[in-house]
N, C-alpha and C positions, 0 to 999 in steps of 0.2 A: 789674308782675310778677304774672303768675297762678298763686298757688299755691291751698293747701287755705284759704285766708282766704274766698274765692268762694262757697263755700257758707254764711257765715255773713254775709256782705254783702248777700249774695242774698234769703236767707229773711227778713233784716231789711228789705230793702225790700218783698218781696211784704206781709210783714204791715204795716206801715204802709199801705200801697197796697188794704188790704181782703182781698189775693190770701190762696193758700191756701200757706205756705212748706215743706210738706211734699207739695207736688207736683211730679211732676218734670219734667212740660210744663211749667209756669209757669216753674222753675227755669232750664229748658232756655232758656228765652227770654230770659232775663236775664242769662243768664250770656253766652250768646251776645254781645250787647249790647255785651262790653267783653270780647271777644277768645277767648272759650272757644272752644276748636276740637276737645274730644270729641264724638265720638255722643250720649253718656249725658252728664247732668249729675252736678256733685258732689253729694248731696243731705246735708245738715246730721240728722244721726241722732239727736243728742241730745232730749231730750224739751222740753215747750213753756216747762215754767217756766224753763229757759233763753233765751226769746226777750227777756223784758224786759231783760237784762244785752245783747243785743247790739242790741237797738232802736236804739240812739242812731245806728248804723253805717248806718244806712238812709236819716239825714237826707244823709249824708255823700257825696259822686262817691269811686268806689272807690280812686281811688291816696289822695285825704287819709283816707279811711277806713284802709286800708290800713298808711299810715305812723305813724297813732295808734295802731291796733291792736300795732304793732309798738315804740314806744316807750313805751306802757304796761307792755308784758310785760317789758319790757327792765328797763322801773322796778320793776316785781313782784321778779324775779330778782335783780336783783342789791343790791336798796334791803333785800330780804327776805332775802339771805343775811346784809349785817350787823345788822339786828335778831335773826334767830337765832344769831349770833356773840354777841352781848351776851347773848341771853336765856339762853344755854346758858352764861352764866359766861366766856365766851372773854377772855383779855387783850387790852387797846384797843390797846394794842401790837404786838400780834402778828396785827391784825385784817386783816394782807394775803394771814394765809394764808388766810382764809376766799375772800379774793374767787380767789385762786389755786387753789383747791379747785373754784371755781363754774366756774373759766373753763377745766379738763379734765375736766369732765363732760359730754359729748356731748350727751347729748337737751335738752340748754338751745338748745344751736344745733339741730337739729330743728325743736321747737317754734316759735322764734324763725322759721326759717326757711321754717316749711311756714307759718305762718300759724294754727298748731293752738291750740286753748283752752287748753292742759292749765295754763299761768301762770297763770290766773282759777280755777283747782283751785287753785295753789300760795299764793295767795291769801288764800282761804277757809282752808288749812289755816295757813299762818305768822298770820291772824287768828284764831284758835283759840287757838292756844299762846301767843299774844301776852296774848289775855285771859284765858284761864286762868291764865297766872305772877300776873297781877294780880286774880285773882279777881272779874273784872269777866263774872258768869257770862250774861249777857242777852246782850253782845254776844260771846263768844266762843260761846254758842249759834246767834245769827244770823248768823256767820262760818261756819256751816257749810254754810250753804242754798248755798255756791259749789262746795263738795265735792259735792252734789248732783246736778251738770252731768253727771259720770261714777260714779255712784256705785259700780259694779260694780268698778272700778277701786282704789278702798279699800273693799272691803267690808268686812272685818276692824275698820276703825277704828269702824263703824256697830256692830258686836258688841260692841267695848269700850269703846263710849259707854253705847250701852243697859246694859252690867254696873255702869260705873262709877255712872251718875246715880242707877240706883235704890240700890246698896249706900251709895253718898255722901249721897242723896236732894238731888241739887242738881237741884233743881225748877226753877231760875232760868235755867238753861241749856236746860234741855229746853223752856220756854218761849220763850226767847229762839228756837231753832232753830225751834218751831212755828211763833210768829206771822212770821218769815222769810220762810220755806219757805209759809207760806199765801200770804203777799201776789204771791210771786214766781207761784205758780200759778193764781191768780186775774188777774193782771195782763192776760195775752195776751187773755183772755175777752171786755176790753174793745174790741178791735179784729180780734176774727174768736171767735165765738161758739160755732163748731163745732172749735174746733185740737186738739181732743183727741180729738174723732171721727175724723178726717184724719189724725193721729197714728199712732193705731191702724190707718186704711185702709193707712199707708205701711208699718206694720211687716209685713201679711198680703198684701202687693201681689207679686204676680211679674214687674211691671215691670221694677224694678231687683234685683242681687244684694243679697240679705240679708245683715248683718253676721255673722251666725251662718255663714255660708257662707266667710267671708275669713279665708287662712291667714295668724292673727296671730302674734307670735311668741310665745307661751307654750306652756307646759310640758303643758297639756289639750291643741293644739292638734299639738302633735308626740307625742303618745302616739297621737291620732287618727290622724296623719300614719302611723304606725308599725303602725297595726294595720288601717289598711286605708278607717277611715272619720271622716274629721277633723270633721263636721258629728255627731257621735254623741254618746251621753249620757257616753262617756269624757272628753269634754274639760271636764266640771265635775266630773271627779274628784280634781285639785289643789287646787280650793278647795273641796271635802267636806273634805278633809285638814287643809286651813289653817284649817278652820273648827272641828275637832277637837285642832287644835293649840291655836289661844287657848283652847277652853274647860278644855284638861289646863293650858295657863298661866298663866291666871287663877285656878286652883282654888291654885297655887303659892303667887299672888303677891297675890292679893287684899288680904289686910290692910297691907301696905306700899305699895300702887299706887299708884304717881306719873305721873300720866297725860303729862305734860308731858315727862317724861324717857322713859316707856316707848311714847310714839305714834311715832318715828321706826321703830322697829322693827318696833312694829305696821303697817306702811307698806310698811315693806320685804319681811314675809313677805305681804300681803296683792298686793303687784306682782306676787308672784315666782308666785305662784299663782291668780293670777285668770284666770279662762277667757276674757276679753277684753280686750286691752290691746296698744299698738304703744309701740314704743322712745321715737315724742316724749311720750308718757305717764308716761315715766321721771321728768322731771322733777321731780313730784310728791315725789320722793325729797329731794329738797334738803335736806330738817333732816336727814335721815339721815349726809348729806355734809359737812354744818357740824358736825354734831354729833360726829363721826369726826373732821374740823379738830382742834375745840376739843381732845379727847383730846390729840390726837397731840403740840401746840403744849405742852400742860402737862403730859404724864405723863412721867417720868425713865424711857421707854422704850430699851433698850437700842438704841442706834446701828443693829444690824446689823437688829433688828427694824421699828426706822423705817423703812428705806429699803429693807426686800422688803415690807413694805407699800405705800409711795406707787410703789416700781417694780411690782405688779402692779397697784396701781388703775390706774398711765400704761396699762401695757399691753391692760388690759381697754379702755381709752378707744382707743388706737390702733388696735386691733382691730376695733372699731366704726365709727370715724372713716374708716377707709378701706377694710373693707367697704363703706359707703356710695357714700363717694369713687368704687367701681367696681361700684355699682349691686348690689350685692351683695340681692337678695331681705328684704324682713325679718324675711318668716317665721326665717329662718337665726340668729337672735337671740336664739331662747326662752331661752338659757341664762345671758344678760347680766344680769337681777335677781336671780336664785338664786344667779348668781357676785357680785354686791354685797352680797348676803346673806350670806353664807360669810365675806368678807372682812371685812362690819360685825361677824358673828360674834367673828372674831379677833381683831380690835381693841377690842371690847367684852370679852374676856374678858381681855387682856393688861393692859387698863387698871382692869377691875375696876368694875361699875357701881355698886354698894356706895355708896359713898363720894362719888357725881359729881354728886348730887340738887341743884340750886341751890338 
């Protein structure tokens, strides 16, 4: 099957092969190879210290590549919803709601299905809070270098890193994420010397359509849509806002800051207002969705209130789901994280976050 996986099979084999994976003749060529039948090639957008994480996929002929790639992320999602079931306190007992929570949430199958990275985000981030619960701050530092891949995507959590370490002064993490993040970017150098000059040629190229130019579905990109010019400096006016918002948040909550308990949210508003992001992107929400689980499984929430909660999350999912199902535009979307925000809202404030700290 040929989905959006082609683009990273691809640029994995040209850089082993010496080639250049950020060009789109080369790409074109390859992709060709094993069935591509666009004009234009997929081209892999992410930046280079992402190449070392999918190198291995280059050793590999694309369908067994392919079907690793796919029950890796498979293992990420759903192996990662029950370690955030535990880690967020959830009863072992009740730990089927989590996987029942994972399995109507839409952009899991997306991602799963397009072949998209954004599991190896989901990754990097359930490694993060894995080691932060256990204060193991080196590696949940170098847990982050996978959040890296998209880093526009969480931006917000990059603000409340930087606020956290230096007021915490956990030095030990900020290291851990350094020598990471160096190795990761230093890696590609070893097998094409120039990827970061080519990098740059691919982002300034009018070749192919620039990602700045593609109607995603966020809330920058339908204010664009709305006033005339979706490529304009209004569509990084949501996260001006979101960015204005942790620092009024922060200023709040600083001296109680529970990073572990307050990153799902910070997650949630940084999705819902990031000027670049597509629905399998969503993903990346999962503690958000565990963490909403866990609540819901142990708070003496009144009846009535449980069940217009899970029937609007169903319903936001249905919506989604078969949107899709009939091709439905994605752009048409932007309002699907800001409505899971609203609803984490709700449920956060019914249950009282006070009191939920592990």
């Amino acid at each position: 099957m040929i989905n959006d996986f082609v683009e990273y099979w691809a640029a994995a084999k040209l850089l082993l092969a010496g080639g250049n994976p950020y060009s789109p003749t080369e790409l074109l060529l390859i992709e060709r190879s094993i069935g591509w039948s666009q004009p234009e090639p997929l081209v892999m957008w992410n930046p280079p210290w992402t190449l070392p994480l999918i190198m291995p996929l280059g050793v590999l002929g694309y369908d067994t590549a392919q079907l690793t790639w796919f029950l890796l992320h498979s293992s990420v999602i759903f192996v990662g919803a029950q370690i955030l079931w535990q880690s967020y306190a959830g009863d072992p007992k009740n730990a089927r709601y989590s996987l029942l929570a994972v399995l109507v949430f839409p952009p899991i199958y997306f991602a799963l299905l397009l072949g998209q990275i954004g599991p190896l985000i989901l990754l990097g981030i359930i490694g993060f809070l894995f080691f932060v619960q256990k204060k193991a701050w080196l590696f949940a530092g170098a847990s982050l270098s996978l959040v890296s891949i998209k880093p526009h995507v969480s931006y917000l959590l990059w603000i409340a890193l930087i606020f956290w370490v230096i007021r915490e002064k956990l030095w030990r993490l900020a290291l851990g994420a350094a020598v990471a993040g160096l190795l990761l970017v230093l890696m590609p150098l070893g097998w094409n010397s120039a990827i970061y000059t080519e990098y740059v040629e691919l982002l300034s190229s009018h070749a192919v359509v620039q990602p700045i130019e593609w109607a995603t579905p966020t809330l920058g990109t339908a204010l664009g849509v709305l006033l005339g010019n979706p490529s304009g400096v209004i569509r990084w006016l949501p996260s001006v806002l979101g960015a204005l918002w942790f620092v009024w948040y922060w200023s709040h909550h600083r001296a109680g800051w529970n990073c572990f308990v307050e990153t799902p949210l910070v997650l949630l508003v940084s999705v819902a207002t990031a000027s670049f992001a597509w629905t399998f992107d969503h993903v990346v929400l999962l503690p958000a969705v565990v963490q909403c689980a866990v609540w819901m499984a142990k708070e003496s929430i009144i009846k009535r209130q449980r069940y217009l909660i899970i029937g609007l999350y169903l319903a936001f999912a249905a919506v989604l789901v078969l949107g899709k199902a009939i091709a439905v535009n994605d752009f048409w979307y932007f309002y699907f994280a800001p409505m899971l925000l609203l609803l984490y809202l709700h449920v956060r404030r019914q249950v009282g976050v006070a009191g939920k700290c592990p």
